[in-house]
Backbone bond lengths (Angstrom), bond angles and torsions (degrees), N, CA, C in turn:
res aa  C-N    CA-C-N  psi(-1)  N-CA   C-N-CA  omega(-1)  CA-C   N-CA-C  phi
1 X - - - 1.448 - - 1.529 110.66 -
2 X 1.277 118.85 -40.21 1.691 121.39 174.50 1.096 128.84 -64.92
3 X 1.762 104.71 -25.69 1.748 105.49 160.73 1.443 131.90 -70.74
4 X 2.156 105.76 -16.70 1.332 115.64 -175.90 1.447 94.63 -81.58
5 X 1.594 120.15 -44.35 1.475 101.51 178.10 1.294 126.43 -70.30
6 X 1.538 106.83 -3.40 1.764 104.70 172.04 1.491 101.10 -79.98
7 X 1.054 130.89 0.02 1.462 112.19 -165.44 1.146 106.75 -121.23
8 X 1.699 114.53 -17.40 1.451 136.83 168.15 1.413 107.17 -57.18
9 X 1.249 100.87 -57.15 2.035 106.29 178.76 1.579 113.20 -71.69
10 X 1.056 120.13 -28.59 1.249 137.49 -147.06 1.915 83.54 -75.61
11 X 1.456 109.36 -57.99 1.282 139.81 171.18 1.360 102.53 -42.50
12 X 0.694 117.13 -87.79 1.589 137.82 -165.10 2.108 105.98 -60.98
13 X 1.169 97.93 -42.56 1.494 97.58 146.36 1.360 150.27 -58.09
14 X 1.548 104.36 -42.49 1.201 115.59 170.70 1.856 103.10 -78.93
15 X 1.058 130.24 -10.30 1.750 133.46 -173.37 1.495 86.63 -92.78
16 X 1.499 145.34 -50.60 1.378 133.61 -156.01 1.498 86.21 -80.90
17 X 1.783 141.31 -46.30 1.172 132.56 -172.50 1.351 98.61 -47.82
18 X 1.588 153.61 -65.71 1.095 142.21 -61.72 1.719 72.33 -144.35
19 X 1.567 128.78 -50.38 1.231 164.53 170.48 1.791 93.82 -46.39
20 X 0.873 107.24 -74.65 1.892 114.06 167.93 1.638 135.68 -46.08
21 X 1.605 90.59 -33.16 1.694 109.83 175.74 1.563 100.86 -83.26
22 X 1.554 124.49 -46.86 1.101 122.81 164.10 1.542 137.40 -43.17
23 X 1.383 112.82 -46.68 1.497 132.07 172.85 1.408 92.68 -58.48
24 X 1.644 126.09 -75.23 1.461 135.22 -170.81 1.945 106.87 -36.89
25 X 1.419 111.81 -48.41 0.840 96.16 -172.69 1.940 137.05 -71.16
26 X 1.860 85.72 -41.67 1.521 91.79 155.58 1.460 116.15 -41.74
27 X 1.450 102.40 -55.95 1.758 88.95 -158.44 1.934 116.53 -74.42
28 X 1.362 111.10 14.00 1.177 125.49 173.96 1.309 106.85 -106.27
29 X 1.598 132.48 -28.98 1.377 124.76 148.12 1.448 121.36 -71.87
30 X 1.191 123.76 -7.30 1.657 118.30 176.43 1.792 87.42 -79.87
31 X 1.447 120.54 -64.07 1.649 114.32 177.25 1.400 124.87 -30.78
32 X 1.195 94.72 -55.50 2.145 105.11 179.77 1.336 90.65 -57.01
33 X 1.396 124.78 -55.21 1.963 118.17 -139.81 1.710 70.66 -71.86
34 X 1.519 140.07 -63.76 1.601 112.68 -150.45 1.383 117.51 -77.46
35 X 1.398 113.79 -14.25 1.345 122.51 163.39 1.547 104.59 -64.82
36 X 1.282 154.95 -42.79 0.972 152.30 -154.85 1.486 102.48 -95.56
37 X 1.769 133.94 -32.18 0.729 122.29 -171.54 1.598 121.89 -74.72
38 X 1.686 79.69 -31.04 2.120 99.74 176.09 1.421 99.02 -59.17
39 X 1.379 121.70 -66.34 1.066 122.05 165.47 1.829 121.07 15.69
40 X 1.959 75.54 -106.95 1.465 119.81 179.57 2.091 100.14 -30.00
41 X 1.283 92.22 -59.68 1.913 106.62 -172.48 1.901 111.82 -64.99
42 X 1.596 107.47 -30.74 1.712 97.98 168.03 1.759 108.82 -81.16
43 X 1.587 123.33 -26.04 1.404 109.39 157.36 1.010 133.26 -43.41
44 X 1.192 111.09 -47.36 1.651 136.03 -163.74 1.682 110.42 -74.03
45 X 1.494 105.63 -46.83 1.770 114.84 145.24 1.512 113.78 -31.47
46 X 1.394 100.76 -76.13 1.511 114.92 -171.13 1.143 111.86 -45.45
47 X 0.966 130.02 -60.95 1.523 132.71 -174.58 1.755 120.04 -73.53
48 X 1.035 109.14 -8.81 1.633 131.84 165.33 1.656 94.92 -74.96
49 X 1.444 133.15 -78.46 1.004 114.07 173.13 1.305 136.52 -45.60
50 X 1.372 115.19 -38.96 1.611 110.60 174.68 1.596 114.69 -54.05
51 X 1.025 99.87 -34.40 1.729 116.58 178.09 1.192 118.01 -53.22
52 X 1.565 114.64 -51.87 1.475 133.83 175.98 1.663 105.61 -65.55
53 X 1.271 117.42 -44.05 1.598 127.04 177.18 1.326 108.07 -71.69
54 X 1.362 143.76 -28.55 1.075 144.31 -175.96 1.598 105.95 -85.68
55 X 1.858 125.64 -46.52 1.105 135.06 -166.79 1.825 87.19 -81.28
56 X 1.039 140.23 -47.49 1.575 128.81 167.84 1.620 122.92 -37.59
57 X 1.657 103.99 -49.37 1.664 108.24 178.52 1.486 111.27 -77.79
58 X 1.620 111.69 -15.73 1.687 107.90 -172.94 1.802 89.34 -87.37
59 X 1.127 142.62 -16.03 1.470 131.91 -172.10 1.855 85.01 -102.41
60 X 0.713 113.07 -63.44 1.798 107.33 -177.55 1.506 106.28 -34.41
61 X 1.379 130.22 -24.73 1.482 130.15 -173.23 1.263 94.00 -89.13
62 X 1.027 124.80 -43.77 1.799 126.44 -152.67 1.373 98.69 -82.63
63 X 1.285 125.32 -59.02 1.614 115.58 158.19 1.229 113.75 -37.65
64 X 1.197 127.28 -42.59 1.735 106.73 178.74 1.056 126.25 -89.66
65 X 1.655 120.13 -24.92 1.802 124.04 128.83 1.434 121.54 -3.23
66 X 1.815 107.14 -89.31 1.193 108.32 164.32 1.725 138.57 -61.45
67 X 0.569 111.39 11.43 1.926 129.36 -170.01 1.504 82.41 -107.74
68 X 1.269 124.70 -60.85 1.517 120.12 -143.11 1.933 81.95 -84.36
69 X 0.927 148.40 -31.03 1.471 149.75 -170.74 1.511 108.87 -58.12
70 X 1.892 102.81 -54.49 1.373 122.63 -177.66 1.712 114.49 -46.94
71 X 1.461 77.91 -70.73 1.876 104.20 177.83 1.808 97.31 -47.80
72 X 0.939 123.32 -37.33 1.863 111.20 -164.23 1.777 87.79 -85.70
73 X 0.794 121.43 -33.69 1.707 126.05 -175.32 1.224 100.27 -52.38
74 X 1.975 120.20 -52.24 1.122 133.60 -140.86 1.803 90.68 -87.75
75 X 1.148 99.38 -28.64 1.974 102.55 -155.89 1.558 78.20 -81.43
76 X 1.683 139.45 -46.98 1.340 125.23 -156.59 1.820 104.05 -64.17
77 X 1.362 106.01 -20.22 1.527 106.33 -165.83 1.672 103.82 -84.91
78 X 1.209 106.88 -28.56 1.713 108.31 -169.60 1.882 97.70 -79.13
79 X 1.010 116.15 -35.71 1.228 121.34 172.12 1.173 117.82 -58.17
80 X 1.711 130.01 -42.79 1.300 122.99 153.54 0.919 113.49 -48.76
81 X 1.358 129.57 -81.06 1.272 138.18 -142.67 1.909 110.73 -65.82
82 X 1.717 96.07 -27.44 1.949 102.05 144.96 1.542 139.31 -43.56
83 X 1.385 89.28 -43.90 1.847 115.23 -176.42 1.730 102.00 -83.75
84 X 1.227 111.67 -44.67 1.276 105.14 -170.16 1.439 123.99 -79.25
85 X 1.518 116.67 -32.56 1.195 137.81 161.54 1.466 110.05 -62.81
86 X 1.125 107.85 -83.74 1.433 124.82 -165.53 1.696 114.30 -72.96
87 X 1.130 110.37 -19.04 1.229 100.46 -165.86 1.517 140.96 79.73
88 X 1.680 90.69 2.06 1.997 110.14 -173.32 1.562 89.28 -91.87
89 X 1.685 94.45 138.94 1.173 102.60 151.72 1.527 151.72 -88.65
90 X 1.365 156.94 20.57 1.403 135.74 -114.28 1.119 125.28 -111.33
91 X 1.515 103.41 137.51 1.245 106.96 -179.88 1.445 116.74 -140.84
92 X 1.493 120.94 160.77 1.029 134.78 -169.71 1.466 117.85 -50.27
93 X 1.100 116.88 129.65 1.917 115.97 176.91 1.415 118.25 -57.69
């Protein structure tokens, strides 16, 4: 009879272990999934800013694109109007 109740508990032990590893484990995937979600959502920040920092330096270029277009427009005209007036020539070394 003491071996059926060893095998009774033994049973019934190994089902509450098995019952315990289960609980443990969910509640270590409920941790990961909100750890992962914080995660996932300060990347998702991060990379929103780089975006904003990147779309700032790509318009900061293009203004100086166009600025630098104007100004060369402006220098080709003063240079005429040097040569034609004045009679100076200039040019680049």
């Amino acid at each position: 009879m003491e071996a059926q109740n060893n095998f009774i508990t033994k049973k019934y032990l190994d089902k509450k272990l098995e019952e315990q590893a289960q609980i443990l484990v969910a509640a270590v995937d409920n941790v990961l999934i909100k750890r992962l979600g914080a995660a996932k959502d300060e990347l998702r920040r991060d990379i929103n800013n780089v975006q904003i920092l990147i779309d700032s330096y790509v318009k900061a270029q293009e203004d100086f694109k166009q600025e630098f277009v104007i100004m060369k427009e402006e220098v080709k005209r003063i240079k005429d109007v040097l040569r034609e007036k004045l009679g100076v020539e200039i040019r680049a070394i």
